[in-house]
C-alpha positions in Angstrom: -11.8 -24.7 3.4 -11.0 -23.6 6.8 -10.2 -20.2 7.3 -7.3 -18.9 9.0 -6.5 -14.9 10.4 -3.9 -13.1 11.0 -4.2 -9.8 13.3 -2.1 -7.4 13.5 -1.5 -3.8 14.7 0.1 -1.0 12.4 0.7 2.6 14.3 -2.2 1.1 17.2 -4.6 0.3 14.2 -6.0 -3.4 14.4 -5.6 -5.3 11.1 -6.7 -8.5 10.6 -6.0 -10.5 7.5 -7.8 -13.7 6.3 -5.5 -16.1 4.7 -7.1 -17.3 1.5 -6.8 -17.2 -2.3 -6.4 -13.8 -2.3 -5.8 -12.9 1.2 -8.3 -9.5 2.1 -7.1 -7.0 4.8 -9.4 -6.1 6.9 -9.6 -2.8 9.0 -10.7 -2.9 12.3 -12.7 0.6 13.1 -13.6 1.3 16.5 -16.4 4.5 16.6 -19.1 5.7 19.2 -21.5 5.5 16.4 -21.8 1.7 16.0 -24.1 -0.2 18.3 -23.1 -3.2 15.9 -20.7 -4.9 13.9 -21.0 -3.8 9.8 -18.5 -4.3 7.3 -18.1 -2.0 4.2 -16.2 -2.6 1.0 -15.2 0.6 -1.0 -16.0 1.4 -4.2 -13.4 3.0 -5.4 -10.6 1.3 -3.7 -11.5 -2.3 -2.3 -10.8 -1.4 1.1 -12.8 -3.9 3.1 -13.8 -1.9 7.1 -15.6 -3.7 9.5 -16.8 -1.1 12.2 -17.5 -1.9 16.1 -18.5 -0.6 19.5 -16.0 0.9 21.3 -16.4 -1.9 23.9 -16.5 -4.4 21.3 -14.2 -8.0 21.6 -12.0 -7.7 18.6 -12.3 -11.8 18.2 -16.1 -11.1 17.9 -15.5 -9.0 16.1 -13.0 -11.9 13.6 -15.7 -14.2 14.0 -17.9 -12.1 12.7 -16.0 -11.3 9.7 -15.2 -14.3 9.1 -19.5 -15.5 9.2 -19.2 -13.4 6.1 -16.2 -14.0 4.2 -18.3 -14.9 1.3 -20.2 -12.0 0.8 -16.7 -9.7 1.2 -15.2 -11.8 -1.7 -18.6 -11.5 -3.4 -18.3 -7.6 -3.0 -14.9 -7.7 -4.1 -15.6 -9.8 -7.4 -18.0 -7.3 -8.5 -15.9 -3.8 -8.3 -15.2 -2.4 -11.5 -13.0 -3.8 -13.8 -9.5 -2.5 -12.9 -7.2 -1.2 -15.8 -4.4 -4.0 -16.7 -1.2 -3.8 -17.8 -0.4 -4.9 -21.5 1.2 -4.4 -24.5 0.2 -0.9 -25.9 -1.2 0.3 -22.9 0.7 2.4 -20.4 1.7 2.5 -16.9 2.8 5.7 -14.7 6.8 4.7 -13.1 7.7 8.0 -10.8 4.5 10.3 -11.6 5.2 10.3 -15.1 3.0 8.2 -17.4 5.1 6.0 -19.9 3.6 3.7 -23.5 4.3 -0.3 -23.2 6.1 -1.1 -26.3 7.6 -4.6 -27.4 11.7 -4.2 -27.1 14.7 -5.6 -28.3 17.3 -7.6 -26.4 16.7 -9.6 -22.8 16.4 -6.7 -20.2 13.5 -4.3 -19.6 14.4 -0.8 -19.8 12.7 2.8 -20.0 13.4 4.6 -23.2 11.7 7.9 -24.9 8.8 7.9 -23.0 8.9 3.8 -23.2 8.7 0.8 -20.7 10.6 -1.3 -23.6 9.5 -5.1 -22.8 11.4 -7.3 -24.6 10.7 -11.5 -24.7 6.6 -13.0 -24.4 3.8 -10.6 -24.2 2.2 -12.9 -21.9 4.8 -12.3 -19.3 5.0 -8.2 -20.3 2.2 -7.7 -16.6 4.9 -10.1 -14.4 7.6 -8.4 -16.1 6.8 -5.1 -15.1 5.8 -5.8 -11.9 9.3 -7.0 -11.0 10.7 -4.1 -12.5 8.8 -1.6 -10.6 9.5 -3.9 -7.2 13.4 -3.5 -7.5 13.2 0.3 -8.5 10.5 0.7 -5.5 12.8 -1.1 -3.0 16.1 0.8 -4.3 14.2 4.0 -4.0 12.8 3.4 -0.6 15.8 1.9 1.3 18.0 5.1 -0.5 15.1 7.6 1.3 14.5 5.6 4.8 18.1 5.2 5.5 18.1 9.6 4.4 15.1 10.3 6.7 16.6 8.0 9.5 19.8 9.6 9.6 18.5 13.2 10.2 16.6 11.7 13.3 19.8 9.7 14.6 17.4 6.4 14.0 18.3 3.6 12.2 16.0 1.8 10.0 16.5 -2.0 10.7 14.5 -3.7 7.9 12.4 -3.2 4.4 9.9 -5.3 3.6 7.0 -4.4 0.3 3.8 -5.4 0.3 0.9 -5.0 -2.3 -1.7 -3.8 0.1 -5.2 -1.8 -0.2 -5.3 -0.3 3.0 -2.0 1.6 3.8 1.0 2.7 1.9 3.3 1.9 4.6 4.2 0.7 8.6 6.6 0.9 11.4 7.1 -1.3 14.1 8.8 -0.8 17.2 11.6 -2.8 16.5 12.5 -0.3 13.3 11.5 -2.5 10.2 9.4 -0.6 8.1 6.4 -1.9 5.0 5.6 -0.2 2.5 3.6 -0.6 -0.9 5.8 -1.1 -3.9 3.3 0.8 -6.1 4.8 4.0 -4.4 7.5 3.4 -7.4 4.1 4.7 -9.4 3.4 7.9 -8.2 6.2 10.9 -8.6 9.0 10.7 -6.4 8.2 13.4 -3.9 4.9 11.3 -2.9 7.4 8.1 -1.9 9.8 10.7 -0.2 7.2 11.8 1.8 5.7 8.3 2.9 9.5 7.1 3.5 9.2 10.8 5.8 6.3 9.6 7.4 7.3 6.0 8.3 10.7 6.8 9.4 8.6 9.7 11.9 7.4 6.9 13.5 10.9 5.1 14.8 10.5 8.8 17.0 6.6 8.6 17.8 4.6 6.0 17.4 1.2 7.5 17.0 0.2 10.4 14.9 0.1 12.7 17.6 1.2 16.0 17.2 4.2 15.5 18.5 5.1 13.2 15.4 3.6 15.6 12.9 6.4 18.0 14.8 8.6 14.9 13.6 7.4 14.7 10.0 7.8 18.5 9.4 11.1 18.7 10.9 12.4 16.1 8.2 9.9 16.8 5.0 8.4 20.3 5.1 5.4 20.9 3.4 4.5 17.3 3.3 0.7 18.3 3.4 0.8 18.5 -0.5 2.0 15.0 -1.3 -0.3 13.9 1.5 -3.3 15.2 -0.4 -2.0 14.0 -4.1 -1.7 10.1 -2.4 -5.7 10.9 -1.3 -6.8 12.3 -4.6 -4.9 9.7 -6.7 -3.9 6.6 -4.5 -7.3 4.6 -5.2 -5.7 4.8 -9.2 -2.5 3.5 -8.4 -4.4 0.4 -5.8 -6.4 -0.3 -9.1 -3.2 -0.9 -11.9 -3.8 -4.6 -12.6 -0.6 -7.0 -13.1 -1.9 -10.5 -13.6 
């Protein structure tokens, strides 16, 4: 089957994206170092990098990744098995880590300590997933639209995505990505992303001018910064199929 790529460019970071069954995201890293191409696939996370020379082509660099599409999805195939979401397991919703229990009724609801999933415990992974997605997209609309008002900006679409390489985007036209698993990790870690997005409808860089930006709106967002570091390779790994 032919493969197909999408590029793209998120805060002047090259992203390419090969369109398959899954798709894989691809970071493109420029360094000094490299004298050739070389990809690397993480361990922890599943974040695939393919480094180049600074004077590199970027569709070399493509074709290149593409040459070895096969080993990437081999790599991928063999990471560690990811935990999954189930019936008697748990999942964490806003930093705090709640029991899947069967429920009563035809809506999903959180309940002493509780995701109650009512209906097929087949679907309870799908179920969940959906629920987190609307509570994600509520929560990060309500805190974009909070951070963009304090600049004078105005936010001009959402979007979510279930991405391995960043939590979140801007572009210059003011529509903003993020990852729905955000809705995992405790609210001030989401605030602080929406922070850091919405920064960049000011700056487009991380410069420090738009670290200026960030601190004027979220002070002290070096903290929730560092929990996403230490923890953000354990929300990437939650399995929902």
């Amino acid at each position: 089957m032919a493969c197909r790529w999408r590029l793209q460019w998120y805060l002047g970071n090259p992203m390419a994206e090969i369109i398959g069954d899954p798709p894989i995201e691809i970071t493109l890293r420029r360094t000094a170092r490299a004298r050739r191409f070389s990809l690397r696939v993480g361990q922890s996370d599943g974040r695939v990098t393919l480094s180049l020379p600074l004077r590199a082509r970027e569709a070399e660099a493509l074709d290149f990744a593409r040459a070895h599409e096969g080993w990437i999805r081999n790599a991928l195939s063999k990471l560690p098995q990811s935990p999954r979401i189930t019936l008697g397991g748990q999942v964490m919703v806003e930093g705090e880590l709640l029991a899947i229990a069967a429920g009563a009724g035809r809506a999903l609801r959180i309940e002493a300590g509780q995701v109650l999933v009512p209906g097929d415990p087949l679907r309870v992974p799908a179920r969940i997933a959906a629920f987190l997605k609307v509570r994600a997209r509520d929560r990060l609309a309500a805190a974009s639209d909070f951070y963009a008002a304090q600049l004078g900006r105005k936010v001009s679409q959402i979007s979510l995505r279930d991405t391995r390489s960043r939590w979140g985007s801007c572009s210059p036209d003011g529509a903003l990505m993020y990852n729905w698993r955000l809705i995992m990790a405790p609210p001030a870690v989401l605030d602080y992303v929406a922070a850091h997005e919405v920064a960049h409808l000011v700056e487009m860089n991380h410069s420090a001018a738009f670290w200026a930006v960030v601190s004027q709106i979220y002070p002290n967002w070096q903290v929730q910064r560092d929990w996403l570091k230490r923890n953000g390779a354990a929300l990437q790994a939650v399995r929902f199929d």
